[in-house]
N, C-alpha and C positions, 0 to 999 in steps of 0.2 A: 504494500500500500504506500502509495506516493504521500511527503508529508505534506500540510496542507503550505498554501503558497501564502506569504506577506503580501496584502495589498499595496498594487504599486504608486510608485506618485505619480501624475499625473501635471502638478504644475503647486511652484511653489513664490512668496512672494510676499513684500509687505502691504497691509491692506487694514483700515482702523476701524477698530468692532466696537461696537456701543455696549456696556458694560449690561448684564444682564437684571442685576438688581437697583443701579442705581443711573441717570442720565450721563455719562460718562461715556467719550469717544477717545479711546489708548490705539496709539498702534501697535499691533501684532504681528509675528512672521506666522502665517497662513501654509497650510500644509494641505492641496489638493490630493486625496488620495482617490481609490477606485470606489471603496464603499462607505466616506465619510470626511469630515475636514477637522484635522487637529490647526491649533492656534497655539502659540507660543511666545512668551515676554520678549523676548532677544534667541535672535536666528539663530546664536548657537546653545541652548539651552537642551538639555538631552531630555526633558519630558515636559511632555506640554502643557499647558495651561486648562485647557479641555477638549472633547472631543464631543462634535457633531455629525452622528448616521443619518448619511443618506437617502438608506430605506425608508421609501413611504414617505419622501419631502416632498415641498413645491416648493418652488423658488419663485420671486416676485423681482424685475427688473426691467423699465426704470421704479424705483420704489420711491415715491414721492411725500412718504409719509412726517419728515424734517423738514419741508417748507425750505428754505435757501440753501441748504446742504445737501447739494450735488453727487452723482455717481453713487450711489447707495444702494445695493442690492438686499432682498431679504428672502431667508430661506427659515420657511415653515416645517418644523420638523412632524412625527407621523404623532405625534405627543403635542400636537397644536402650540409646540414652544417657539418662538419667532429668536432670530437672530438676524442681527445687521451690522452688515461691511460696506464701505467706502473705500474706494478706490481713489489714487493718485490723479487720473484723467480719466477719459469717453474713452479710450486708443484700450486703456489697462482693464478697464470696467471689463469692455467689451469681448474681451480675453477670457476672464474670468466667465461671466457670464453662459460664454459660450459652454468651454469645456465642465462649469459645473451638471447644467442643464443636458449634458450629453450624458455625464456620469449619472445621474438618476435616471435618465430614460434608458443605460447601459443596465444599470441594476434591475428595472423593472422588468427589460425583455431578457432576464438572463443570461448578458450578452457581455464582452470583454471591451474595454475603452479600447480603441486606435483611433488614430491619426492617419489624412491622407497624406495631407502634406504639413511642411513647417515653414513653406513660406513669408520670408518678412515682411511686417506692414509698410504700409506706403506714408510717407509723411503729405502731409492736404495744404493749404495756404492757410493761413493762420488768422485770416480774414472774414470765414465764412462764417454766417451767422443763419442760425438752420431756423428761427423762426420767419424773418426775411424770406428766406427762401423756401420755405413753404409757404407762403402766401403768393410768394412768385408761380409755382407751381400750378395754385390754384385760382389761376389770374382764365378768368373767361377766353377770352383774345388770345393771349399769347401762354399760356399755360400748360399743361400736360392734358391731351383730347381722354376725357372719359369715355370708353366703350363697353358693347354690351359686347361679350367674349364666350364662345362655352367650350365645352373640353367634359369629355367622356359623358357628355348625353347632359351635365349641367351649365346652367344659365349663370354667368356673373354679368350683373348688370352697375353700370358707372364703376368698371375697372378698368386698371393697365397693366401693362406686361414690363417688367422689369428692364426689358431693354428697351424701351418708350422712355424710361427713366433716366437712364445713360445716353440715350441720345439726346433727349431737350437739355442734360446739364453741360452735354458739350458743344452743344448748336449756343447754349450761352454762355460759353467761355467760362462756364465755373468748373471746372475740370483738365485737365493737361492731356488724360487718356483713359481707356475704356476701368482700368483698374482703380485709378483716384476717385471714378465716378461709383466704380461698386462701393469702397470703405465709407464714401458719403453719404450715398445712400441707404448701409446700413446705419448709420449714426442716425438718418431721421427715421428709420424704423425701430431703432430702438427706443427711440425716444417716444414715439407714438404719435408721430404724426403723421400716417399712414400705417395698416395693414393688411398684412397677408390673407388671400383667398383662393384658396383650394388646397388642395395637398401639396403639390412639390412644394408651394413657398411660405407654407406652414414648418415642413420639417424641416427646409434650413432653417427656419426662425429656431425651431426645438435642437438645433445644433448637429441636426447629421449633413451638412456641407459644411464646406473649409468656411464661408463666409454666410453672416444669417441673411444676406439678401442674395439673390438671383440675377445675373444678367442676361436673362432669357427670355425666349416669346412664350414659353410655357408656365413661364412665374406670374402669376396673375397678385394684382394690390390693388388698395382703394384708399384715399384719403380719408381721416379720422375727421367725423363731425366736428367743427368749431369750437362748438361747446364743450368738447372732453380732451382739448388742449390749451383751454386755455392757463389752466396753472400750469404746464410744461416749462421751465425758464428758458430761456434765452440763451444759447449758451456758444463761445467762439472756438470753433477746431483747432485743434493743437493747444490750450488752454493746459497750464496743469496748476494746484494746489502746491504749494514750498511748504514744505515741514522743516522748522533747524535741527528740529530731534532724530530723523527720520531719513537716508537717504533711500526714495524712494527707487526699487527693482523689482523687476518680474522676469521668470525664466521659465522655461518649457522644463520637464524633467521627464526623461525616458530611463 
């Protein structure tokens, strides 16, 4: 009998947890594993501070529930206990985000984390401002054309196709190339000011593609009513928070 295997890690990094009992945001060096996430005082500390199972979680992200305090994800354990992390930037969150939400849905279907790729991010201009530019978007005239679309015998009606999306960002010069236009794009679907309809652009969202948005005529989206962004902030690409305490890292772990 084989001995049983240590769960691997999966992605490690510092990221500031809001303390469980009391209003209090510390940073922690964060331990992504395959079936839960240890947290730890200082990175090199041989036992951690505590440990959070996977099994049976949801995760919530963008999690808006701190009003001006940014990049905050929260993970619902199966014991209805919340925990929240804050990330350095949108670029870091977004990392996070991904490979946690992959890890639960790995757990649930029985299944082993991997990776296709390890592809590095794209750095964006430093100037975008994503609620601007959703409203650019959803400009009558000159905006992204809502269509009615169907795909496997279903109707989407006032949607578009993921590469509709890359192409008006580069027909208006807020993008350099087809790849700066994807990482953008997922920033305003993270954020929720548009989302996903139908399956494929559901599960990159849930993290089985490299990136949660789609550059494709088969990724179907729709822009999110008015009204359920309008507390979304405002917020500039490539942006990050300075900690003096804290040099901010993130790293893949295989």
């Amino acid at each position: 009998m084989e001995p049983e295997r240590e769960p691997r890690r999966i992605r490690e990094g510092y990221l500031v947890k809001k303390g469980s009992m009391f209003n209090t945001w510390k940073p922690m060096w964060v331990v992504l594993l395959e079936d839960g996430i240890e947290y730890f005082k200082k990175k090199t500390d041989n036992s951690p501070k505590g440990m959070i199972p996977l099994k049976g979680s949801t995760f919530t992200s963008p999690c808006q529930d701190f009003g001006k305090r940014m990049f905050v994800m929260k993970l619902t354990t199966a014991k209805q206990q919340d925990h929240f992390f804050q990330a350095s930037h949108l670029e870091d969150r977004d990392v996070w985000v991904k490979d946690i939400k992959k890890a639960i849905k790995c757990i649930a279907g029985g299944q082993r984390f991997s990776r296709k790729s390890t592809r590095k991010s794209i750095k964006l201009p430093s100037t975008i401002n994503l609620g601007e530019l959703y409203l650019s978007m959803k400009d009558p005239d000159k905006g992204i054309r809502e269509m009615k679309l169907e795909k496997d015998k279903k109707i989407f009606n006032h949607c578009f196709t993921g590469s509709c999306v890359v192409d008006w960002l580069l027909s208006n010069n807020s993008i350099r190339n087809r790849q700066e236009g994807q990482m953008l794009a997922s920033a305003l679907l993270n954020e929720g000011y548009f989302q996903p309809a139908g399956d494929i652009s559901k599960s990159a969202l849930e993290g089985l593609s490299e990136t949660s948005f789609l550059d494709h005529e088969d990724a179907y989206y729709y822009f999110t009513v008015d009204s359920s962004v309008k507390g979304i902030p405002v917020m500039m690409m490539g942006s990050s928070r300075k900690n003096s305490e804290v040099q901010w890292s993130n790293r893949d772990v295989y």
